[in-house]
Every structure is written in structure tokens, then in C-alpha cells.
SEDO-193863 format. One record per residue (C-alpha): x, z, y. Coordinates in steps of 0.05 Angstrom, whole numbers, padded with zeros to 5 digits, always signed. Layout:
XZY
...
REM end
This chain:
+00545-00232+00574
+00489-00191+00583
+00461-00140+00538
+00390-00153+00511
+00347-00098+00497
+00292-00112+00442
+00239-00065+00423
+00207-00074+00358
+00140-00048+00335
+00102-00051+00270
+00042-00036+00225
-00002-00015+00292
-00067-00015+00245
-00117-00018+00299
-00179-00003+00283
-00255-00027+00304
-00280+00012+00364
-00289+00090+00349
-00261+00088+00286
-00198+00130+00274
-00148+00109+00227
-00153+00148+00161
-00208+00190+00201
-00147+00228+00245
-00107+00178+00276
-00123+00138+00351
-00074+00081+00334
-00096+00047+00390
-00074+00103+00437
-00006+00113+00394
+00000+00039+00407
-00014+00043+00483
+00035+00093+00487
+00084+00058+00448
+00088+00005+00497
+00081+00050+00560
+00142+00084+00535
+00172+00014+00526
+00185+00009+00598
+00238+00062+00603
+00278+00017+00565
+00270-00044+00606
+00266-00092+00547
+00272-00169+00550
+00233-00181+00490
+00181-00135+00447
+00167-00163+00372
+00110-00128+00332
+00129-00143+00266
+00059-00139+00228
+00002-00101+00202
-00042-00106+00270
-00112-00095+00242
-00115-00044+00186
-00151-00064+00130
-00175-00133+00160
-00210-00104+00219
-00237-00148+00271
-00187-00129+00332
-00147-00183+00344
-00178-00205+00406
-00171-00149+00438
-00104-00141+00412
-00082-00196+00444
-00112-00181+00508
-00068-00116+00511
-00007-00146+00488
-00025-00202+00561
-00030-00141+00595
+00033-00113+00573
+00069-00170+00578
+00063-00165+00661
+00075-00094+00669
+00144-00110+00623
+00154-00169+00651
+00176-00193+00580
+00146-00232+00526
+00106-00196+00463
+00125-00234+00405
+00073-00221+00336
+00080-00238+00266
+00025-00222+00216
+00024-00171+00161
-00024-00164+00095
-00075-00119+00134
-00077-00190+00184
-00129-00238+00162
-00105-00310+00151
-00094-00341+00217
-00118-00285+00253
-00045-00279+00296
-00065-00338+00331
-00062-00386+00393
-00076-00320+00433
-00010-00296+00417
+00058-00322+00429
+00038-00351+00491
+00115-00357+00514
+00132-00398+00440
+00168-00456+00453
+00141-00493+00395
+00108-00483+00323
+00110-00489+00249
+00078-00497+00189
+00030-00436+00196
-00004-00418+00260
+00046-00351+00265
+00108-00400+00265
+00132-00394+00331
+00196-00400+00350
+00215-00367+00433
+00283-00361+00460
+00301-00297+00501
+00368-00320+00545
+00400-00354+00494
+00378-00315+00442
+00336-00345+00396
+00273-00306+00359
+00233-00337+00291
+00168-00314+00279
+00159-00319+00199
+00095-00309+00155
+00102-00275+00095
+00043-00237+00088
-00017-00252+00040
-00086-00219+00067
-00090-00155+00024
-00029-00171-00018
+00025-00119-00014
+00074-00163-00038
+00102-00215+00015
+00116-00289+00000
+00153-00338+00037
+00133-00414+00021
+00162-00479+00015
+00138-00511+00076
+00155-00450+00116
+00223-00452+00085
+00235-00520+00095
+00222-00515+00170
+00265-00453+00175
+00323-00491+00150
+00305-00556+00194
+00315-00500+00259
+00376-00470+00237
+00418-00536+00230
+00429-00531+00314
+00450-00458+00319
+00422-00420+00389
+00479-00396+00447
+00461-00328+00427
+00444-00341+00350
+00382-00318+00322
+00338-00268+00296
+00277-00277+00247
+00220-00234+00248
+00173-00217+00190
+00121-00167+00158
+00157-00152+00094
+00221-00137+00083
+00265-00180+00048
+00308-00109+00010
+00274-00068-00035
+00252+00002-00004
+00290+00067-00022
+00228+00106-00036
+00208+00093-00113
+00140+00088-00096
+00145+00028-00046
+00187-00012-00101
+00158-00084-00108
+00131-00080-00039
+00178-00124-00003
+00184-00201-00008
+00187-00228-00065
+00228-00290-00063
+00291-00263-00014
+00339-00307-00056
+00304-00359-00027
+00310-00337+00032
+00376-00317+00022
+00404-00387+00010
+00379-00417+00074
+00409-00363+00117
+00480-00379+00086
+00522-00402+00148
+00468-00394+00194
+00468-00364+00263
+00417-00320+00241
+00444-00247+00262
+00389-00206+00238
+00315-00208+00202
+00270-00152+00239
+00203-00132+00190
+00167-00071+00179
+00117-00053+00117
+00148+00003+00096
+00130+00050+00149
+00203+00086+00149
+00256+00069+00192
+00315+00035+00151
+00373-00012+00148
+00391-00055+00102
+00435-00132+00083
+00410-00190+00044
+00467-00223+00032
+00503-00206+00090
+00445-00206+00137
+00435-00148+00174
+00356-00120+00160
+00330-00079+00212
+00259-00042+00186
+00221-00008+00243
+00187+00056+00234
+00111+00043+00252
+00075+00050+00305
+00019+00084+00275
+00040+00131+00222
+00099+00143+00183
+00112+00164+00108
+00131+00232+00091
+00202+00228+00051
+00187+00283+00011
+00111+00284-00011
+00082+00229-00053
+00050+00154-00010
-00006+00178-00007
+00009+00244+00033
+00019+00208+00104
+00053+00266+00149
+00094+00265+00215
+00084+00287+00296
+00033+00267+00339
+00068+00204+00362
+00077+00137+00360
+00139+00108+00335
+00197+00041+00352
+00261+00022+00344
+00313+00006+00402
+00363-00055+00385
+00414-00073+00436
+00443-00143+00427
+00512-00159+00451
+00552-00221+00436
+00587-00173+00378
+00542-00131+00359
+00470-00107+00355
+00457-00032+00350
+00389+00004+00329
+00350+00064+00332
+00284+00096+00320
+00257+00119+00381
+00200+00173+00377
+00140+00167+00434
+00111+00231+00445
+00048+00234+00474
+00066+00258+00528
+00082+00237+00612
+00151+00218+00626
+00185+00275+00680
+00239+00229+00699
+00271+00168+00696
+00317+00198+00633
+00264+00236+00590
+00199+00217+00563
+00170+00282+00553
+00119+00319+00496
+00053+00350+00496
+00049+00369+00428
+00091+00383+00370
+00030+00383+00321
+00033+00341+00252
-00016+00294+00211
-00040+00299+00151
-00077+00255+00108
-00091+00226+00039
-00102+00164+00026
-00148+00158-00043
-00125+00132-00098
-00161+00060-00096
-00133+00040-00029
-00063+00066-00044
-00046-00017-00058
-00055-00045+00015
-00039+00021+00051
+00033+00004+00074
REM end
């Protein structure tokens, strides 16, 4: 059976046209070259796992006229969830145009990828760090998983169902996994991708594998405080490679850069970000 390659991004927070995100970062061209770089891996599915807009700002439509265009030159469906920076119902009809049917919330999709079937989940609240999963939602989750897929499944989502490892991002996940939890008991559910966090990480909820992305845009500095954002000029995804026994994952760095070959993507620049973010915006940063 075939090896499927997935390549999940998160927390892209785009911003409105000539703005730069916290004044020194073009996430739109870190996000452009996230998905250029993309190709190298010849994936058969990209999620984005959240956090498109930052801060609510009006990009969506043009988001999703990027991800079309991406979806031709991969020749593989984009699949979105929403995060808190998302407006409600802003991940719309424009994306997920490959879902084979809906749920409860307009970002309820559900797609299969050659057996392999992919949930699209909403637990974000607009501006609420915090992510919530509710009783319809849950309801129709469990409905799905009662006929398990060839391949089994994998659930996307904004916030992670594990608490962080960074004390400052504690109570920033979801906060009702144990709901969650119970519904995924003897499923064919093989993993939950989310992101939020903005650091790379694995984790289990009860035995389900948790695979958090490092983010597209910017990623947190381990050792400075959250509201010291540091790291290269680049843009940032993780690799998972799904095999009837296994799936594997890694962080993959995008340098802004042109790729010399076939086998390396190569860098311009080497230079870091700084920035803080102030104090009253520290609460929907991540």
C-alpha cells in the first residue's frame, strides 16, 4: 500500500494588504513559500490547521484563491480548519472544495485521500484562546466513526487537545479533550493534526497520537518569555508519512531561498526575528 505524504501547515496569520505581521514579518510570502517548498515532497494532501487571518483580518478570500491555485500546481487537495484569529464562518464554501460532505459548522468537512480518511473539526472561538469542541460537533464525529475508512482516519483541528510544555501556553489547548477522548475510544482515528501553539510537538490523548505543527508564520522562542517571538527567516511545516503501520513526522524548515536541485531546498539568509508582542495582545497571540 502506498505511502501518503501529508503536509501540514498552521497559524499562517495573513495579514490585510501591506501590512506586516507584528510590523517585521511578510506571512504571506513565508506562506507562499511554504507551499512552493511543498512540492519537493510530492504530497497527496496539505491540511492548514488554523489561525489564517491574524487578528480577524479580512483575507480569507484571497486566501482561498491561493490555496485554488496551489491546489493545481500540487495536484492535491488543501484541506482548512479555522483557528481563534478566523472569524466565525469565515473558512467557508470557498474552501474544501474536494469535501465529500459536511457537518454541523460550515468548517465540518469530511475528504478522503485514497482510503484515508481526513475530519475537519472546529474548535476555535473568534478571539478565544481557549478551544471548545461542542455537542453537535461531537455528536456527528461519533455518527462518522461508527463505519471506520480503508485507511482509518485523521482529525484535524486548531487547538490541541494536550496541554503545551511551555508554562506560559498552559490553558491554551482545548478544553474539553475528555470529551473528545471518549468518542475516539475504538475508533479508526490514527491521529488528530492541530497547531496553536506555534512549536513543533508530539503528544497522546489517550492513546491517540497528536501531531502539533510548527507554524507557518513565526515560531516561539523556547527560551525567552511569549512575548519574545524569535527564529530564522523562514517559514515552517511538518512532513507525516502514512503507511498502513505507521505514520512518521517532522518539522521541515523553508528557507527563503531557490531550490538547487531536486534534493535541497536551499537558503538565502540565516538572519533571525525579533519581536514583542505588548502586553494587551499577549491573550490571542498564539
Amino acid at each position: 500500500m502506498k505511502t501518503l505524504n501529508v503536509v501540514h501547515l498552521s497559524d499562517t496569520h495573513l495579514c490585510a494588504e501591506g501590512k506586516l505581521l507584528h510590523g517585521t514579518i511578510d506571512a504571506w510570502a513565508r506562506l507562499r513559500a511554504a507551499l512552493h517548498a511543498a512540492k519537493h515532497f510530492a504530497p497527496d494532501v496539505v491540511v492548514v490547521t488554523g489561525d489564517i487571518a491574524d487578528r480577524g483580518a479580512r483575507v480569507h478570500e484571497r486566501a482561498a484563491k491561493l490555496f485554488a491555485k496551489f491546489e493545481n500546481e500540487l495536484g492535491c487537495p488543501i484541506i482548512t480548519v479555522p483557528g481563534n484569529h478566523d472569524p466565525q464562518e469565515s473558512v467557508n464554501e470557498a474552501f474544501n472544495t474536494f469535501r465529500l460532505s459536511t457537518g454541523p459548522h460550515i468548517a465540518n468537512t469530511v475528504h478522503e485521500i485514497n482510503g484515508l480518511r481526513i475530519i475537519g473539526l472546529d474548535s476555535a472561538g473568534y478571539r478565544e484562546a481557549r478551544g471548545w469542541l461542542d455537542a453537535p460537533q461531537l455528536r456527528w464525529l461519533s455518527s462518522l466513526l461508527t463505519e471506520p475508512a480503508p485507511r482509518g482516519s485523521l482529525i484535524l483541528m486548531h487547538h490541541p487537545p494536550v496541554e503545551a510544555m511551555a508554562a506560559e501556553l498552559a490553558g491554551r489547548g482545548l478544553a474539553n479533550p475528555e470529551d473528545l477522548a471518549l468518542i475516539l475510544s475504538g475508533s479508526d482515528v490514527r491521529g488528530i493534526l492541530c497547531g496553536h501553539f506555534h512549536q513543533a510537538g508530539v503528544g497522546q490523548l489517550k492513546g491517540t497520537n497528536v501531531f502539533m505543527a510548527p507554524a507557518t508564520s513565526y515560531n516561539t522562542n523556547a527560551y525567552a518569555p511569549l512575548e519574545i517571538l524569535s527564529g530564522p527567516e523562514s517559514s515552517w511545516f511538518s512532513l507525516l508519512q502514512v503507511d498502513a503501520q505507521s505514520i512518521r513526522s517532522s518539522p521541515i524548515p523553508v528557507r527563503h531561498g531557490t531550490r538547487k536541485n531536486k534534493n535541497h531546498i536551499a537558503s538565502k539568509t540565516t538572519n533571525a526575528t525579533r519581536a514583542r508582542i505588548p502586553a494587551h495582545s499577549r491573550e490571542t497571540s498564539s
